[in-house]
C-alpha positions in Angstrom: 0.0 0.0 0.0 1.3 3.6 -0.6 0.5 7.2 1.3 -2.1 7.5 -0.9 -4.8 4.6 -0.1 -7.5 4.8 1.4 -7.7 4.8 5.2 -8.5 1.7 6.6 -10.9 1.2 9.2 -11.3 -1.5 11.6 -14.8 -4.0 12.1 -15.7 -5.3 15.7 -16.7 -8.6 15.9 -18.9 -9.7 19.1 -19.1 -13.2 20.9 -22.9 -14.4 20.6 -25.0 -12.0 22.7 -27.4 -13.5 25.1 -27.9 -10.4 27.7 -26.9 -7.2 26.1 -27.4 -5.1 29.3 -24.0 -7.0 30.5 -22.5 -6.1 26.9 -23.3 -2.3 26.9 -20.6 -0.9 28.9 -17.6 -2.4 27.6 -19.0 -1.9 23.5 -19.5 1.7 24.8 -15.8 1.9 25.7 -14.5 -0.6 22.9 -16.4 2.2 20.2 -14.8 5.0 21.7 -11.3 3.4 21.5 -10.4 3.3 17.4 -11.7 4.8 14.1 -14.8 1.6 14.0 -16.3 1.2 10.9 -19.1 -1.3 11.6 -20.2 -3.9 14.3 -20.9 -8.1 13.2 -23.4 -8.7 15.8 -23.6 -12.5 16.5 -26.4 -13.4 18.8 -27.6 -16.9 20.9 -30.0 -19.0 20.0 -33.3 -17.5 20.5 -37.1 -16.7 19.7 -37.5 -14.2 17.0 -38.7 -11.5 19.6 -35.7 -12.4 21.5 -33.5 -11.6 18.7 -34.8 -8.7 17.5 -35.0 -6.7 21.2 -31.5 -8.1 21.6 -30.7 -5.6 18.1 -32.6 -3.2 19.2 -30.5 -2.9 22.5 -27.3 -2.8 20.9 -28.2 -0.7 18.2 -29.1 2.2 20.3 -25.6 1.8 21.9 -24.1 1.6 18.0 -26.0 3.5 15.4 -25.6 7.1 17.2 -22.1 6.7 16.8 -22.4 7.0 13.1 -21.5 3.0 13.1 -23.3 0.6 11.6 -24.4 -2.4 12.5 -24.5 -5.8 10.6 -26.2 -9.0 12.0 -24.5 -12.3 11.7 -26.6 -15.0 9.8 -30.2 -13.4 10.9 -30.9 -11.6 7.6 -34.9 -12.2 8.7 -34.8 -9.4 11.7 -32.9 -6.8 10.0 -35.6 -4.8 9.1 -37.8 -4.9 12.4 -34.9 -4.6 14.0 -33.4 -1.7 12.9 -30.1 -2.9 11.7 -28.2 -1.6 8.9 -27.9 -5.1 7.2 -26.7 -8.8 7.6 -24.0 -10.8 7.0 -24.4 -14.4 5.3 -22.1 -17.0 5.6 -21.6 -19.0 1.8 -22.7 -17.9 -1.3 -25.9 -19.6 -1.3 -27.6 -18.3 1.9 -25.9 -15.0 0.7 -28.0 -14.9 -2.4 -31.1 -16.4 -0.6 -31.2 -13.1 1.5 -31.0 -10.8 -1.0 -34.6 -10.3 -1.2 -34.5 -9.3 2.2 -31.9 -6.5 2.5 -31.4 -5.3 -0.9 -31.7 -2.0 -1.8 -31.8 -0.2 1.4 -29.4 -2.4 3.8 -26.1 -3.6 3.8 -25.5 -7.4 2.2 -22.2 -8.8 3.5 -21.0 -12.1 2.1 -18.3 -14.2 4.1 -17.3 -17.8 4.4 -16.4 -18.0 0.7 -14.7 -20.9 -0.2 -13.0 -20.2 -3.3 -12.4 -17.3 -5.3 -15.3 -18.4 -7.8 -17.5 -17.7 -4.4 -16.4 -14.3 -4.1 -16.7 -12.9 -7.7 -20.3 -14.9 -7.8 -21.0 -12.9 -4.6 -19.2 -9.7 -5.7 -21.6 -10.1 -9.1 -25.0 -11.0 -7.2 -24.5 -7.3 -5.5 -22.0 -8.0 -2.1 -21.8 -4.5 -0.5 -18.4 -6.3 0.7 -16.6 -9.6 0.9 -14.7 -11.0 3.8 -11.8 -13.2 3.7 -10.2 -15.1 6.9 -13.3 -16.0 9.7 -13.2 -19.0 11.1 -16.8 -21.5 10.2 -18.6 -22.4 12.3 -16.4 -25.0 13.9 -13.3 -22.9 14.2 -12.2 -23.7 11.6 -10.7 -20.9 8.9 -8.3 -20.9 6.0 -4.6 -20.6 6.3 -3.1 -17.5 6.9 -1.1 -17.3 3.9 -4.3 -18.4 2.0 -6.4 -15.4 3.1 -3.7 -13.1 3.0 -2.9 -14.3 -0.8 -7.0 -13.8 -1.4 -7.2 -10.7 0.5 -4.5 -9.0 -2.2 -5.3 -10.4 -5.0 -9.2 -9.3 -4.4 -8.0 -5.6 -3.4 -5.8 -4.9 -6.8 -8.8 -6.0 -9.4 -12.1 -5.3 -7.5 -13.8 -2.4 -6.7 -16.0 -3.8 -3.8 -14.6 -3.4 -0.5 -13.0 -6.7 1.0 -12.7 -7.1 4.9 -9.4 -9.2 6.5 -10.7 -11.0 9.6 -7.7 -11.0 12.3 -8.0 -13.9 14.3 -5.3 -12.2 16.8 -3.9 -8.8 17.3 -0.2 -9.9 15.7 -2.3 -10.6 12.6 -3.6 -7.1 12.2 -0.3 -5.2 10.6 -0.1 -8.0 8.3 -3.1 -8.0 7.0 -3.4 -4.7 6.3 -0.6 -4.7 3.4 -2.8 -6.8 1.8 -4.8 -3.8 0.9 -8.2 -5.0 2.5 -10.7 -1.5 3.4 -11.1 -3.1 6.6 -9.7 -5.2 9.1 -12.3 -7.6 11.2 -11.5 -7.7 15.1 -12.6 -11.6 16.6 -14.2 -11.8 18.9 -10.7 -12.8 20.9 -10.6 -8.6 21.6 -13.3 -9.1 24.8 -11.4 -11.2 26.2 -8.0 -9.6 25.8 -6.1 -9.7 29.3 -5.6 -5.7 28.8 -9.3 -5.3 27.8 -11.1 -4.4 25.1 -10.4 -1.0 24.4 -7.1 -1.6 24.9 -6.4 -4.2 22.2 -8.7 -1.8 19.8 -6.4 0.7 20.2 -3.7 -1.3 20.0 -4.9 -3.1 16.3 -5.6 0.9 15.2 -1.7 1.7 15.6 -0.8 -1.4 13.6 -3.0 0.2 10.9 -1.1 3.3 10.9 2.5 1.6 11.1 1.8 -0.2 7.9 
């Protein structure tokens, strides 16, 4: 990357909410601690109602910080929730939402297992792609592998890719790849120096790259 690209800007990941009253307070802090783009909220296993008054809770804590907020997997409640959009896991549940979010929300597509998955995502209308998270089972590509995706994606595409740092010593790294933004794990709240602190700490390895 040279002086002249684009400032990146970093993308919070949560652990799967089940009480957001206990959340608030450190998110509060967490937002205030680097230059946050957006917020993947993953949430328990719930009722609908559950789910959506779970959004709505962290939303209000979010969105007047001029941040916006994605849901994982839960394109569904979105809309009665008040999110700004979702983001789908594989190309097909990606395109099955579509209907659901598109025009007015963000569509995110993730967990893309070959470059043919990105470009069909990138084609179906992807507001961005995202290389590196972990599936379901822990599971995630090599590091060399996403970094080698993450580049090659950033020199021929226009639509924004996202890096997914699985620790904070993978942040500088990945941000030579040329990726718009760099995805914080959930691994951030439970940092020993705290979440803020690790936030703060990924935002200077932006700006040492």
């Amino acid at each position: 990357m040279t002086a002249a690209s684009p400032r990146q800007r970093l993308y919070l990941v949560t652990p799967a909410i089940s009480d957001p009253a206990l959340f608030t307070g450190e998110l509060e802090r967490a937002l205030g601690a680097g230059d946050i783009a957006a917020v993947l909220l993953r949430l328990a296993d719930d009722g609908e109602r559950a789910l959506i008054e779970r959004t709505k809770h962290i939303a209000a804590v979010v969105q007047p910080r001029d941040v916006a907020l994605v849901v994982d997997n839960r394109p569904e409640i979105v809309a009665r929730a008040g999110a700004d959009g979702a983001h789908l896991s594989g190309v097909e549940k990606f395109a099955a939402a579509l209907a659901l979010l598109k025009p007015e929300r963000i569509a995110g597509a993730g967990g893309l297992r070959s470059r043919h998955d990105a470009m069909l995502a990138g084609e179906a209308g992807a507001d961005y792609v995202m290389f590196g998270e972990p599936d379901r089972n822990g599971r995630r590509p090599s590091f060399e592998e996403g970094q080698e995706r993450l580049t090659w994606w950033a020199d021929l595409f226009e639509i924004p890719c996202v890096a997914y740092a699985a620790a904070n010593e993978e942040v500088a790294a990945l941000s030579r790849t040329g990726a718009d933004f760099i995805a914080l794990g959930d691994w951030i709240w439970s940092a020993p120096e705290g979440a803020a602190e690790a936030i703060t700490a990924a935002a200077a390895s932006l700006e040492r790259r």
